[in-house]
C-alpha positions in Angstrom: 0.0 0.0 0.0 1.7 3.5 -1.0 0.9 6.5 1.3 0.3 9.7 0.3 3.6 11.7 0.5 3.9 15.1 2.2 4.2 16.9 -1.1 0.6 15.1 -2.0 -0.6 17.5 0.8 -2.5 20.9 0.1 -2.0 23.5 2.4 -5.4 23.1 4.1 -5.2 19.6 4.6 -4.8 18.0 8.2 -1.5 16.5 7.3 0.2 19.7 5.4 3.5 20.8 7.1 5.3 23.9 6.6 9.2 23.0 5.7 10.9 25.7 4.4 11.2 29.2 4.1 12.0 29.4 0.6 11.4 31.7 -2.0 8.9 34.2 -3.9 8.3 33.4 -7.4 10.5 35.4 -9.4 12.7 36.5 -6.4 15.4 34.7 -5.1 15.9 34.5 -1.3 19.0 37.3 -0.6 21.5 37.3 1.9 19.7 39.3 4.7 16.7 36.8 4.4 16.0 34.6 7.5 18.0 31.3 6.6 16.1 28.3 5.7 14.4 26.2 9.1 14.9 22.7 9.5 11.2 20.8 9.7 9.7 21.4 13.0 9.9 18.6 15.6 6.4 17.8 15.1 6.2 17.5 11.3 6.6 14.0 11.1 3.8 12.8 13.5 1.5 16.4 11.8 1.8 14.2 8.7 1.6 10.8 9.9 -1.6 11.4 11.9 -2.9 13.4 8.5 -2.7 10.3 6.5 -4.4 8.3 9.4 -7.1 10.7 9.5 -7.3 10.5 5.8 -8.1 7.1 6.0 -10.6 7.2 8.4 -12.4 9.4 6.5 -12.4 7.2 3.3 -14.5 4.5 6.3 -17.1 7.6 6.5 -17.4 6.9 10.5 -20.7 8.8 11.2 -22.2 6.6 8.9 -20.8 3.6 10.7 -22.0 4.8 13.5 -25.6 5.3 12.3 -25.2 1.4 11.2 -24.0 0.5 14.2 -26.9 2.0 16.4 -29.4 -0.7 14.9 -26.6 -3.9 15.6 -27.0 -3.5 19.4 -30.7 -3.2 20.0 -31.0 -6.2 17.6 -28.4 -8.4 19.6 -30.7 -7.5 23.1 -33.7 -8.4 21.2 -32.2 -12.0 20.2 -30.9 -13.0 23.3 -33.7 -11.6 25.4 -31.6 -9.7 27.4 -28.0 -9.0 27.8 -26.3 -11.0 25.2 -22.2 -12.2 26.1 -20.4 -8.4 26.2 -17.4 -10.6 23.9 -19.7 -11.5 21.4 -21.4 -7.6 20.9 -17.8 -6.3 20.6 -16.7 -9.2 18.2 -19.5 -8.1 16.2 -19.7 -4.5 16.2 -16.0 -4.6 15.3 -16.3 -6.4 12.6 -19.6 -4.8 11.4 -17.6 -1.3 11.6 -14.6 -3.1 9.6 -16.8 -4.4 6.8 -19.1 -1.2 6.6 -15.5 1.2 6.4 -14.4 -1.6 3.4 -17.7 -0.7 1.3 -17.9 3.1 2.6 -13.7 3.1 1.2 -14.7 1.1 -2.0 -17.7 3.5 -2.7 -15.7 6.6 -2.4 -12.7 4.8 -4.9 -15.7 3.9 -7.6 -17.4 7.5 -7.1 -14.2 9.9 -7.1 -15.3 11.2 -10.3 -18.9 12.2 -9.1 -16.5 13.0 -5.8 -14.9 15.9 -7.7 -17.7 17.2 -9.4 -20.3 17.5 -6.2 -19.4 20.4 -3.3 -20.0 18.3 -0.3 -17.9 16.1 -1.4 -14.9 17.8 -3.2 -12.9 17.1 0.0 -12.6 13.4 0.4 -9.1 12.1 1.0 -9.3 10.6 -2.7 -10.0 13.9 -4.3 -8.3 16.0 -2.6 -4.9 14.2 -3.1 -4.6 12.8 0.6 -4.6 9.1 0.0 -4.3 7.6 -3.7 -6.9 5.8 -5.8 -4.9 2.6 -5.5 -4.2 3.0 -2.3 -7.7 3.3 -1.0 -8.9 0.2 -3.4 -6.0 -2.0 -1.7 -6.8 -0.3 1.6 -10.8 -1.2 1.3 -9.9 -4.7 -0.4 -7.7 -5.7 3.0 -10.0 -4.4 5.3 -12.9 -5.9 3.7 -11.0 -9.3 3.9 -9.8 -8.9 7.3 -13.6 -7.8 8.6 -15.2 -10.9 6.9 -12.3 -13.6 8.4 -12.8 -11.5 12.1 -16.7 -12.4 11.8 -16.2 -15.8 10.4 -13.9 -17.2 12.8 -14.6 -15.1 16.2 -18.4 -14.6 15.5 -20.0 -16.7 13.4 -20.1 -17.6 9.7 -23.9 -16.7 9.1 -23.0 -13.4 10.4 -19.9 -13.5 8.3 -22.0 -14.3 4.9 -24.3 -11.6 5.9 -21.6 -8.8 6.4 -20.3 -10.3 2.7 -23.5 -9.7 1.0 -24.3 -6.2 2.5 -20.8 -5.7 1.2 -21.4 -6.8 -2.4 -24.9 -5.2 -2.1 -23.4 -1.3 -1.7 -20.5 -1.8 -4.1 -22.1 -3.4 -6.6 -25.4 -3.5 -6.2 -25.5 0.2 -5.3 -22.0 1.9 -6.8 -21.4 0.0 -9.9 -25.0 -0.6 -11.0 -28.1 1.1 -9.7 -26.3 4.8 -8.6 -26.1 6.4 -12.1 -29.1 4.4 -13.9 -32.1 5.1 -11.4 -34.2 7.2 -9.4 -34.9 4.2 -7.2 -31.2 4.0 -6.5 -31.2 4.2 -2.8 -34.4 2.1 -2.3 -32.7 -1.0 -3.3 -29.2 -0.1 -2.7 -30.4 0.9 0.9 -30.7 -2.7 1.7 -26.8 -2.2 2.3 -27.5 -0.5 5.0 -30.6 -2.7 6.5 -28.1 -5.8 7.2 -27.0 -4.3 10.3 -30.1 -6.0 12.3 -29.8 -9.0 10.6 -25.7 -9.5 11.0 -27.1 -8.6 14.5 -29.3 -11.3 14.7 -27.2 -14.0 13.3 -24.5 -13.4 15.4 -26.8 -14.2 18.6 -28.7 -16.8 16.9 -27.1 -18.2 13.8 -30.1 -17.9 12.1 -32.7 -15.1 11.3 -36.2 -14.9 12.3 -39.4 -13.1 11.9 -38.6 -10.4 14.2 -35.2 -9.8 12.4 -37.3 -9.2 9.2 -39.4 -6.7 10.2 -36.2 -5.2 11.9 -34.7 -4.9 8.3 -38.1 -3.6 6.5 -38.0 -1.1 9.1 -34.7 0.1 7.8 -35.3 -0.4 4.5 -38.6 1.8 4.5 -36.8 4.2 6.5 -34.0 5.0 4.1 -35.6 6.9 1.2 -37.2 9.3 3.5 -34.0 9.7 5.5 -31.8 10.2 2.1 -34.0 12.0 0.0 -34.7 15.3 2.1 -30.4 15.0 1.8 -30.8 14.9 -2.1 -33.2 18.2 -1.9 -30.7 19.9 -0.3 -27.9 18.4 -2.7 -29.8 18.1 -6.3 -27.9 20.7 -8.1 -24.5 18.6 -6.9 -26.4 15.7 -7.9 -27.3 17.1 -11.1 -24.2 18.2 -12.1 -22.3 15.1 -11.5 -25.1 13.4 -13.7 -27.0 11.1 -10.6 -30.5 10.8 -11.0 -32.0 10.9 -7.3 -35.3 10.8 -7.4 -35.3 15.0 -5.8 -33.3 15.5 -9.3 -35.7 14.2 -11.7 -39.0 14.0 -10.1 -41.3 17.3 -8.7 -40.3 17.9 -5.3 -44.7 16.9 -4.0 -44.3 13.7 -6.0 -41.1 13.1 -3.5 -42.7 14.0 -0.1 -46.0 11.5 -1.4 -43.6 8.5 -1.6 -41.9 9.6 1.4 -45.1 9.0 2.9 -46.1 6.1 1.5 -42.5 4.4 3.2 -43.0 6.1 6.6 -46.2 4.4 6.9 -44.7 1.3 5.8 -42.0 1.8 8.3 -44.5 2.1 11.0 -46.4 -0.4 10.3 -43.4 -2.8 10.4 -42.6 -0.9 13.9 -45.9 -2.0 15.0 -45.9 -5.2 13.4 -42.6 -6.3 15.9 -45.2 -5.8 19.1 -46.9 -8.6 18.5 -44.6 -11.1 16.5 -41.3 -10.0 19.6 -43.5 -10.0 22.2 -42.9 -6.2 23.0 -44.2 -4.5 26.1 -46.8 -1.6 25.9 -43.5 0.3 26.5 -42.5 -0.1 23.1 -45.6 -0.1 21.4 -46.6 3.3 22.7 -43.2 5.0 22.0 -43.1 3.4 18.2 -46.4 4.2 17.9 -45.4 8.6 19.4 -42.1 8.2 17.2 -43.9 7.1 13.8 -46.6 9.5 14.2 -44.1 12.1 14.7 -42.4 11.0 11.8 -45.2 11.0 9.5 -46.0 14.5 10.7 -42.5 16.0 9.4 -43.1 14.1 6.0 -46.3 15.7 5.7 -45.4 19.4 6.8 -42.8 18.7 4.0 -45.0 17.8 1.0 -47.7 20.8 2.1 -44.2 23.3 1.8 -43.7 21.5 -1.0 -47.6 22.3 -2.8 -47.8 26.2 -1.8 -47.9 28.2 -4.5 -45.8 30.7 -2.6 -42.3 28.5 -2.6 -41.6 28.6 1.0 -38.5 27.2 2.2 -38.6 23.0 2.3 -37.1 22.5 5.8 -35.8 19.6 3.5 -32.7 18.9 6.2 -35.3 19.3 9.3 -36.6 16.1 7.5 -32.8 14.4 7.5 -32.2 14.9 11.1 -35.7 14.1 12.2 -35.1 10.6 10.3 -31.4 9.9 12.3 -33.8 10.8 15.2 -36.3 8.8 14.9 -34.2 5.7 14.3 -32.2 6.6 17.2 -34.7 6.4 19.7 -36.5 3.3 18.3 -33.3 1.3 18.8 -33.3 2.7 21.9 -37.0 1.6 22.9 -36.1 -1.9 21.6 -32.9 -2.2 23.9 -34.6 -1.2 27.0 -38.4 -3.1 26.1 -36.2 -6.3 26.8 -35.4 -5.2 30.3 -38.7 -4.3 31.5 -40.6 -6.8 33.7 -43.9 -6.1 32.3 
């Protein structure tokens, strides 16, 4: 794997040094000028934990995190209570491993649309930080290295699970269904649903019903969590030629299908009560969470319908959904514990 080299480094980035006093273009340093410094003691590690950083930017942690936040609540759920404190860290290691491979693959396959779009000018790959080749080696190894972790100190369901979410954002998502559809993120979302089931096998070995409606509760969640982002981003989009469905399609036409997978995400929500055997704890604060949900959807589309433009609140959408997901996995943790 070659690292980026100092001289790879702009001026702005976390690993850029200052070396030298040297020269103004066009006029030679004279004999009064201060003489040249030697590299401050620091410069090595400045640069050395730049490139680090670099690299765990190309994993794209917050959105590991966001996966991650689903893995736990799932785990409780399977073991009906406190699963083996080994076995969640084996697994969210592994799950943050494998999700950094496909976050550090994406960004490889996507530095063209990278370079084009504003918010995301600045990844390590664009930028200069960390080589193309080096981030495909770099997401290849750690992909490997995730998958062996989970299939030898977890579980090899769990394993095959982690490989497949894997193949589904790269391929499924990257490579095929990215730059060719508005549904893009409906079925490449999936990716990001396997956190409940790796979750789930790891406990088990298996999946079950209340695994499932785990995932569709992700899955349904995910176009109304992405595409308030794609509002706020279409003329990046646009420009670097991806259709999201805010790009092609009339802003009301995206708040109705937002609404029509909000009320399928609730009703999966719901649907767990009976088939997990969930207290009146849960169903009461899935029930306040959905509705909640729903009402932010809908405050969206009627912005979206008056004749006198107001602003979307597009983003007020976005952060209600990392909310609302939030809390759920929260409810479903603590609904295990409660002796009702």
């Amino acid at each position: 794997m070659r690292l980026s080299t100092p001289a790879s480094l702009d001026a702005s980035s976390p690993g850029a040094t200052v070396g030298t006093v040297g020269t103004v273009e066009g006029e030679p340093q004279g004999a009064g000028d201060a003489p040249a410094l030697a590299p401050a003691p620091g410069g090595r590690w400045s640069t050395a934990l730049g490139t680090v950083a670099a690299y765990v930017a190309l994993t794209k942690p917050r959105v590991i995190e966001l996966l991650l936040i689903t893995t736990i609540p799932t785990m409780f759920l399977a073991a009906r209570g406190m699963p083996p404190l080994g076995l969640v860290v084996a697994t969210l290691v592994g799950g943050a491993g494998a999700a950094g491979a496909a976050n550090t693959l994406n960004q490889y396959l996507d530095r063209d649309i990278d370079e084009v779009m504003n918010r995301t000018r600045r990844r390590p790959i664009v930028t200069g930080r960390i080589t193309p080749r080096a981030a495909l080696v770099f997401g290849l190894v750690l992909g490997a290295l995730s998958l062996a972790w989970l299939w030898f100190v977890v579980n090899p369901p769990s394993a095959l699970w982690t490989a497949s979410a894997i193949l589904i954002y790269v391929v499924g998502y990257t490579m095929i269904l990215k730059r060719r559809t508005p549904q893009n993120i409906v079925w490449g979302g999936a990716a990001g649903c396997m956190p409940v089931v790796i979750g789930w096998s790891a406990v088990t070995g298996g999946v079950s019903w209340e695994a499932v409606l785990l995932f569709g509760v992700v899955f349904f969640w995910t176009p109304p969590h992405y595409w308030p982002l794609s509002m706020k981003f279409r003329r990046d989009y646009a420009a670097a030629g991806v259709p999201m469905l805010p790009v092609v399609a009339a802003d009301t036409k995206v708040a109705r299908q937002m609404i029509a997978y909000t009320l399928a995400m609730i009703a999966c929500s719901l649907l767990l009560v009976p088939v997990g055997g969930m207290t009146w704890v849960y169903a009461v604060v899935a029930a306040a969470l959905g509705a909640w949900f729903l009402w932010l959807c809908i405050g969206l589309l009627r912005r979206a319908r008056d004749p006198q433009h107001p602003p979307l609140r597009a983003m007020t959408v976005f952060h209600g959904s990392i909310t609302y997901l939030t809390l759920l996995s929260v409810a479903v943790a603590v609904d295990v514990f409660l002796p009702l």
